[in-house]
N, C-alpha and C positions, 0 to 999 in steps of 0.2 A: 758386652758378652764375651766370654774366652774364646779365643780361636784355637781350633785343633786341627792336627795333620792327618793325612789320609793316603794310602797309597792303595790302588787297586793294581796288585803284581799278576800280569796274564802272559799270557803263551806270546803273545804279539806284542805286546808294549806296555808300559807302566804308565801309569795313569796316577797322579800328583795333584793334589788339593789340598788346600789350608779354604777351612769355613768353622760353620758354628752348626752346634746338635738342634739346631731348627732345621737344616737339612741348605741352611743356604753358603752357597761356594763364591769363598773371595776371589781365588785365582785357582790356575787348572793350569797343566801341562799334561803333555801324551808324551813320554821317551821311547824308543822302540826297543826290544825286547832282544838283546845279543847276548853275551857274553856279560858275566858279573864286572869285570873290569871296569866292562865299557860304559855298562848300565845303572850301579850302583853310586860311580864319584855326579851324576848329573841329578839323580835323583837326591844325595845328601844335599848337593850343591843349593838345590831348587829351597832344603827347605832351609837352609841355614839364612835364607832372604830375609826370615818369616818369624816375630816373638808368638811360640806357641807353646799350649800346655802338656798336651802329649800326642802320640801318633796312633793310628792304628791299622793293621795291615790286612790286609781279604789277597791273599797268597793263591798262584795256583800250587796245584797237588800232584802226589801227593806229600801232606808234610808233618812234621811230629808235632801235636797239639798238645802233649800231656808233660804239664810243668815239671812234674818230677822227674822227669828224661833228661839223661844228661845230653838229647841233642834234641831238646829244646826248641824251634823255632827254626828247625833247619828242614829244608827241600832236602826230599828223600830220591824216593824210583822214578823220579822225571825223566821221561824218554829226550828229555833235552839236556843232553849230558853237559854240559860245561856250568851248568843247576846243581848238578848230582850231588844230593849234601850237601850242598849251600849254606850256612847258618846266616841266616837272613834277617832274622830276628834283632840274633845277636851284633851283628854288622850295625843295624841301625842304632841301636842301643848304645854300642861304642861311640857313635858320631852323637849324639845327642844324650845330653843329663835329663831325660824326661821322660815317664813312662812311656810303655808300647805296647798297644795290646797286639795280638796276635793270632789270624784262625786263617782257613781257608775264603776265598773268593766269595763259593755260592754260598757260605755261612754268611758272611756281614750281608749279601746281597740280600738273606731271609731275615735278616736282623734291621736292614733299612726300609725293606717293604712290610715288617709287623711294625714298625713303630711311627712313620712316615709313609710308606704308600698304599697298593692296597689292603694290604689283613690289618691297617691301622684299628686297634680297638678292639684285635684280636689276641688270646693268650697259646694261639696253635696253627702253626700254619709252616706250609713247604716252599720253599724256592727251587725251582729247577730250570738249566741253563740245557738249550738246546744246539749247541753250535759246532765250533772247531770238536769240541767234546760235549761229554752229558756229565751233568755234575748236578746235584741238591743240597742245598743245605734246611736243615730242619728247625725249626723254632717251637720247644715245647713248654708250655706253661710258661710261656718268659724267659728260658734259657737257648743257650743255642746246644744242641744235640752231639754229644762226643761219650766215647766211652775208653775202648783198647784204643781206638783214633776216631779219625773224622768219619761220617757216613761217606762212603763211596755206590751210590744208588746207580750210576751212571754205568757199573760191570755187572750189574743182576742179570741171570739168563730169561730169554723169552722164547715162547715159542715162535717158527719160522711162521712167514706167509706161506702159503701154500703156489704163491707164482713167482717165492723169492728163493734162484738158486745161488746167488751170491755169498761168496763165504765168508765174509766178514774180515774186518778192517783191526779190530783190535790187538795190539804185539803179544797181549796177556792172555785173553781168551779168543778170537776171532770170531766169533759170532755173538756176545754180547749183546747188550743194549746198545753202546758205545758203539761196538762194533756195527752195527747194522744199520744205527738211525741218527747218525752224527751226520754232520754235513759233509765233512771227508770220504764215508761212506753212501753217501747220496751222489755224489760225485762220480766215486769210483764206479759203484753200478749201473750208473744211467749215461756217464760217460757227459755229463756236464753239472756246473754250480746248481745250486737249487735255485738262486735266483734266474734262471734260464730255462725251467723249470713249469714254473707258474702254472703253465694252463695243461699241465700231464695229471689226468687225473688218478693217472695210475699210482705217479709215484706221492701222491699227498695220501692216497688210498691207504698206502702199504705204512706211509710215517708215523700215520694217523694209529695204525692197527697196532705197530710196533709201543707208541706212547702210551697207548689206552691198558696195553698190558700190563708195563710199568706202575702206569697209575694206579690199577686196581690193588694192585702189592702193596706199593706204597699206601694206599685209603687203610688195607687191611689190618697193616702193621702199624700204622700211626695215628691213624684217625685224624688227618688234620681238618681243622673247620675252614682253610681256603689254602686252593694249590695257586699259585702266581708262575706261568709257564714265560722262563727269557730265554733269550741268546738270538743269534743268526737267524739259526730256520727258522722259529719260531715269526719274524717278518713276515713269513706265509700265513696269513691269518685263517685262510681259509682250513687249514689243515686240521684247525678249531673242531670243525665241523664233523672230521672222521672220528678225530678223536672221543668227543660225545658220543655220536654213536655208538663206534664200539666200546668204549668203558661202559656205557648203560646194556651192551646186548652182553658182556662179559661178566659181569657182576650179576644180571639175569633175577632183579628185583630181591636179591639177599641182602643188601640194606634200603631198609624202607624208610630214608631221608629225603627230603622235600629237594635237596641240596642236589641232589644225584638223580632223580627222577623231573622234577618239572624246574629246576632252578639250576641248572648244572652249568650254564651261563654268566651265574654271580659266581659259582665257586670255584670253577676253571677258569683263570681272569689273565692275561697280559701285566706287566709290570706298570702300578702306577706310577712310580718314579724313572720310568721308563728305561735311557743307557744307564743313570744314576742311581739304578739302587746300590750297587756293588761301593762306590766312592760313598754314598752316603752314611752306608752302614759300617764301613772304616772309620767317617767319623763319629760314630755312636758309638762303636767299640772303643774308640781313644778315651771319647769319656767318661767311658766306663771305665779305665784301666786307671785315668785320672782318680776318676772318684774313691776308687778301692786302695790306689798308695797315699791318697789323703787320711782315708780310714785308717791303713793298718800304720801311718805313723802318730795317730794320735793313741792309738795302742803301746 
């Protein structure tokens, strides 16, 4: 079976795999996340180890996904400036004669949980990353979801809690989604980690109310048949719990799916592929990028 490359590019560190589109990993590295200098000669390094067929990258954001851009594959408005237009893409592409595909993080992460974890056998479904940030990527009909750019789901506005006077954390909008119910902002307002956290019912109360608002937007505008909720806080499992609720008292029986009412348990679900969906779904992306320059050179 081909082996293919994978890179999961995150705010903390890059994460490096060569396996195969059964979703199984030969080797794995974690590089930490500095400066391109520092970061990018360890990560070529890692796969020049490695005979593979292509790579594929799940990027954080935000970053230009639309081919006919002449910047291409490059980190845009990343508040981690020594990033700032990065062409990342292109960097790897240089280092290697072998296709690359290319998209954001929670994109391949919906890409490796529709075809490999839980929406497996599904043609519609959402990934959402609850953590350092909020990010979704969307899987619809089989595609992964982009237009002007990537879906940025994680700066949609919500309404406040009514015991929440915190102003929010985000540099763009400050009260955001982002802004309110990231881990950074769970932090700043309660004045500890979430995981220190646990047994505050107030503050699962409030993450819970903040996500469930999300999600109803998101159900409205995409319909998808299963949301896979990742990241950091999301470890809080319990938070599950507010969240049902209020998306069931917020939606207030306007859609009458079994899914939403008595089954809301199968379709709000944790990541089957668990830390892996994001690396897995790089390498499904690789092979896909494979498959389409095998095509378009027998054209």
């Amino acid at each position: 079976m081909s082996l293919f490359g994978a890179i999961e590019a995150g705010g903390t560190k890059f994460v490096c795999a060569v396996g195969t589109v059964d979703g199984k990993i030969e080797e794995r590295i974690s590089i930490p996340t500095r400066t391109p200098e520092e970061t990018i000669p360890k990560v070529i390094a890692f796969f020049q180890q490695h005979v593979i067929e292509a790579i594929g990258i799940g990027s954080f954001g935000p970053i230009d996904v639309d081919k006919k851009s002449n910047t291409y594959g490059n980190i845009t408005t990343t508040p981690k400036t020594a990033w700032k237009d990065y062409p990342l893409l292109q960097t790897i592409k240089d280092a290697f004669s072998i296709p690359v595909g290319f998209n954001t993080d929670v994109n391949v992460a919906a890409l490796g949980e529709a075809i490999l974890g839980a929406a497996k056998g599904v043609d519609n479904c959402l990934y959402i990353t609850v953590g350092t940030g909020i990010g979704a990527g969307a899987y619809i009909n089989g595609e992964l979801l982009q237009g002007l750019t990537h879906p940025e789901m994680g700066h949609i506005l919500v309404r406040r809690h009514p015991n929440d006077a915190y102003k929010g954390r985000c540099p763009y909008h400050a009260d955001c989604l982002e802004g309110l119910a990231a881990g950074p902002a769970i932090e700043e307002r309660w004045g500890k980690k979430a995981i220190e956290l646990s047994d505050k019912e107030e503050v699962w109360d409030m993450e819970g109310f903040y996500i469930a608002q999300s999600l109803m937007q998101y159900i409205l505008v995409l319909s998808p048949k299963k949301i896979i909720l990742g990241g950091g806080v999301m470890n809080q499992t319990h938070v599950l719990t507010y969240i049902y609720k209020y998306l069931q008292e917020l939606l207030n029986g306007y859609l009458s799916f079994e899914e939403i009412s008595t089954n809301i348990k199968n379709y709000i679900v944790k990541p089957g592929l668990g830390d892996n969906a994001g690396i897995t779904g790089a390498l499904l992306l690789a092979e896909k990028e494979w498959e389409e320059s095998k095509a378009s050179a027998v054209q």
